[in-house]
C-alpha positions in Angstrom: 0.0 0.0 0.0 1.0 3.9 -0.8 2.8 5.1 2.0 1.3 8.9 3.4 4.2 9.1 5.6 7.7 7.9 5.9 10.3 8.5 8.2 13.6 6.6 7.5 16.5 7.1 10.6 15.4 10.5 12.1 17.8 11.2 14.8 16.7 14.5 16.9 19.1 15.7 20.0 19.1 18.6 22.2 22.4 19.5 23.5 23.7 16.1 24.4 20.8 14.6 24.9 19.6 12.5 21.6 15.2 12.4 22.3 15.2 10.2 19.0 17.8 7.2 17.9 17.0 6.9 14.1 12.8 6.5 13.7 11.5 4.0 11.2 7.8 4.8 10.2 5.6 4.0 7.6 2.1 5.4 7.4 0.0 3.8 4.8 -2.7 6.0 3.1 -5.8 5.9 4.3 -4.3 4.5 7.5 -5.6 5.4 11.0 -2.4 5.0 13.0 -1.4 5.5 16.4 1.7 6.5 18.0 2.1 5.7 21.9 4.7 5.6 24.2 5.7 7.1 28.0 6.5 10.7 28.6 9.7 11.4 27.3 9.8 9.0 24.6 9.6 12.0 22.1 6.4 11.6 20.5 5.7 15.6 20.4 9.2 16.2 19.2 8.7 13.8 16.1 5.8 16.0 15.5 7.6 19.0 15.2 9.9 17.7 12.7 7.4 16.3 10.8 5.4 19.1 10.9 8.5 21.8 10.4 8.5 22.8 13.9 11.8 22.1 14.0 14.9 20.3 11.9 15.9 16.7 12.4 19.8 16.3 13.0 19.5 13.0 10.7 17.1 11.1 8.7 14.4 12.0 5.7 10.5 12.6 6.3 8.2 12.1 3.3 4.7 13.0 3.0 2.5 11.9 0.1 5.8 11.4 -1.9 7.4 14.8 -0.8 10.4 15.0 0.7 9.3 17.6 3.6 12.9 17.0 5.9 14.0 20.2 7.4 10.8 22.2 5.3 9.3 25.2 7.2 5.7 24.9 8.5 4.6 27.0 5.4 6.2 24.5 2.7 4.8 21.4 5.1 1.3 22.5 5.3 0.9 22.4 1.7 0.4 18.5 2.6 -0.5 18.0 5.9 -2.4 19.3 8.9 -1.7 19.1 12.7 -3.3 20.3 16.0 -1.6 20.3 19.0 -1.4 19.2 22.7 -3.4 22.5 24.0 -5.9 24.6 22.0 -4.3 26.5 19.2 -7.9 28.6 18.2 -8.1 32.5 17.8 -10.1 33.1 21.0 -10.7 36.4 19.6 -12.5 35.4 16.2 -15.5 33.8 16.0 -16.1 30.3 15.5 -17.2 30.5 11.6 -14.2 32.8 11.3 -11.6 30.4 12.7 -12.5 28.2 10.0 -12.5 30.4 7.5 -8.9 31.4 8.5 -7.6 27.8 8.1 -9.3 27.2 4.7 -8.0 30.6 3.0 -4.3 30.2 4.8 -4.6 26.1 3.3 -5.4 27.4 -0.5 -2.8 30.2 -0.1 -0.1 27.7 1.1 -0.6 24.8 -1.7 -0.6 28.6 -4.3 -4.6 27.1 -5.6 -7.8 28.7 -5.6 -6.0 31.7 -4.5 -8.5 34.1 -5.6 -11.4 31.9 -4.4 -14.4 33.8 -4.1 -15.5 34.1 -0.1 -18.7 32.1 -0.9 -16.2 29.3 -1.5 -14.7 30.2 1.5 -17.6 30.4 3.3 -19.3 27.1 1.9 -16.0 24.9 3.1 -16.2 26.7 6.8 -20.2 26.1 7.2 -19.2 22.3 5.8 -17.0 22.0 8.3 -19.3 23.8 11.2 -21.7 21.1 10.3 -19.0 18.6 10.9 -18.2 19.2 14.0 -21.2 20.0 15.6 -20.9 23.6 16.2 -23.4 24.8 13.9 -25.1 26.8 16.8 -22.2 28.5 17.8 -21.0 29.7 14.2 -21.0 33.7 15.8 -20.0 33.1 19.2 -16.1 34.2 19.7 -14.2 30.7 20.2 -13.3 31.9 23.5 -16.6 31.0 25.1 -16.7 27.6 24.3 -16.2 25.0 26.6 -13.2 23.1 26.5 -14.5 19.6 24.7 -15.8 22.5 22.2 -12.4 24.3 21.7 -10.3 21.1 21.1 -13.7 19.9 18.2 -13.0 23.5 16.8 -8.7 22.6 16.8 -10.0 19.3 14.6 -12.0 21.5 12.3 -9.3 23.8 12.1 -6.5 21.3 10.8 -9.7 19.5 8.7 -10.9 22.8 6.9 -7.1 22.4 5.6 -8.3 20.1 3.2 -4.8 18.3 3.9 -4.8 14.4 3.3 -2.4 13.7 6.1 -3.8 14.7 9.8 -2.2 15.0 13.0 -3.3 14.8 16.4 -1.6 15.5 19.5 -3.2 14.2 22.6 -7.0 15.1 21.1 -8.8 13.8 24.1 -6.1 15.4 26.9 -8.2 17.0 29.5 -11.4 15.9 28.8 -13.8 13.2 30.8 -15.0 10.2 29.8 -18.1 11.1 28.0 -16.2 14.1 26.7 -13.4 11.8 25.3 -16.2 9.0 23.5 -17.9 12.1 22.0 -14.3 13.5 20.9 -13.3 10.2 19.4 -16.8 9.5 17.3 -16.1 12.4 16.0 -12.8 12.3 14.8 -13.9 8.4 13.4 -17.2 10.9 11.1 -14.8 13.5 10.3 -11.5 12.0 9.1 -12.9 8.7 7.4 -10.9 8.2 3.8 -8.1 10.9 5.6 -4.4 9.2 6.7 -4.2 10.3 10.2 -1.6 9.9 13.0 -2.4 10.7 16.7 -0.5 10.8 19.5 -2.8 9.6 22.7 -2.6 8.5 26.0 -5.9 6.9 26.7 -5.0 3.3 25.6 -9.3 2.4 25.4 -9.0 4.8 22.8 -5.6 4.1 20.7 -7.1 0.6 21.0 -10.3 1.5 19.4 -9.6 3.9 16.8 -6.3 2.5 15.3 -5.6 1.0 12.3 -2.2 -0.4 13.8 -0.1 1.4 16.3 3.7 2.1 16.6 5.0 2.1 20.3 8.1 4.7 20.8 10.7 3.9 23.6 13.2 6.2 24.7 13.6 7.6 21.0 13.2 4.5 19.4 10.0 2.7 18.2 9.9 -0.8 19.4 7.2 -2.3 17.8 4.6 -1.5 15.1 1.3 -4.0 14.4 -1.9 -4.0 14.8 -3.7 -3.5 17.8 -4.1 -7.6 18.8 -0.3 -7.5 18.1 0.7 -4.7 20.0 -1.5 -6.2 23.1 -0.2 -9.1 22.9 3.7 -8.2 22.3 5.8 -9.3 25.7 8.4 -6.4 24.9 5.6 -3.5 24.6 3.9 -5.1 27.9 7.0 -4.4 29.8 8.1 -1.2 28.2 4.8 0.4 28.4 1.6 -1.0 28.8 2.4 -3.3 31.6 0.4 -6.6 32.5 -3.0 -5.3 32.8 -2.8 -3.9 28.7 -6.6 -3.2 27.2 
């Protein structure tokens, strides 16, 4: 299968200290894929260099067949999309308006539609209201919504992108149980025939969203599989998930 992401060897250190030891990856299209692991193990770093937060000090990251390694964020968007730990909205705007923002900065980026007419605009940001269930709060400034609300609007945000590659870090952090189901049926509705890679702590909820999951360890990835496979694995058990494992 078409891969949406690779990573071959990516080696990232701060000061002295190497976070990641040369990270395989492959990401098939289409793929919902999960990356897990204990604090520290440097799943937020590899998002920044995929992303172009920041520069590997080895290795080569391709999306969808471009070589993106050491690309700023601007170049990177053009092919993928990525929300982050804590709420990234524009408090200040409204709702509709923070959608409309990502949609006009995603056509500018990839240099298309870039004199698309604000009904255009407009029809992509209402889509995407629908989508995620904030339909009734289109005018309301996205700083009076309630949390679960804020990090639905982050999801619209990197969805209104129109990018084929997603990524989410830690999309349920903070939330509550019922919070978390509702976040996660909606992420299933809204990124179905999307590649998407997540970052996620709430093991009932790698376990049943992912396609297959890759388990990072102290900078390196230990395993990769499905989700019976990674269960089931002796060395993930006592890495990580220990002998009670969902």
């Amino acid at each position: 299968m078409n891969a949406a992401l690779e990573l071959h060897g990516i080696v990232k250190c701060f000061g002295a200290t190497r976070v990641l030891r040369g990270v395989d990856l492959h990401v098939a299209q289409g793929e919902r894929h999960a990356l897990i692991g204990p604090n520290g193990a440097g799943k937020s770093t590899l998002f920044d260099l995929i992303s172009g937060r920041a520069r590997p000090d080895g290795g080569r990251i391709v999306a969808n067949g471009f070589d993106v390694t050491g690309k700023p964020p601007q170049r990177v968007s053009r092919t993928l999309a990525r929300s982050f730990q804590t709420t990234s909205v524009f408090g200040g705007l409204s709702v509709l308006d923070n959608l409309r923002c990502a949609a006009l900065g995603a056509a500018s980026a990839r240099r298309i539609d870039r004199w698309l007419p604000s009904r255009k605009i407009d029809e992509r940001a209402r889509a995407m209201l629908d989508a995620i269930g904030l339909a009734d709060r289109a005018d309301e400034p996205a700083a009076r919504l309630a949390y679960a609300e804020q990090r639905a609007l982050d999801l619209g945000i990197a969805l209104a992108t129109d990018a084929p590659l997603i990524l989410l870090d830690e999309p349920t952090a903070g939330m509550n149980r019922a919070e978390a189901a509702r976040a996660l049926a909606l992420i299933r509705a809204t990124t179905e025939r999307r590649t998407l890679l997540v970052i996620e702590h709430d093991m009932d909820a790698v376990f049943g969203l992912a396609d297959r999951i890759s388990v990072l360890v102290r900078g390196r990835v230990i395993a990769t599989g499905t989700p019976a496979d990674i269960r089931a694995d002796r060395g993930v058990q006592d890495a990580y998930l220990g002998g009670d494992a969902p």
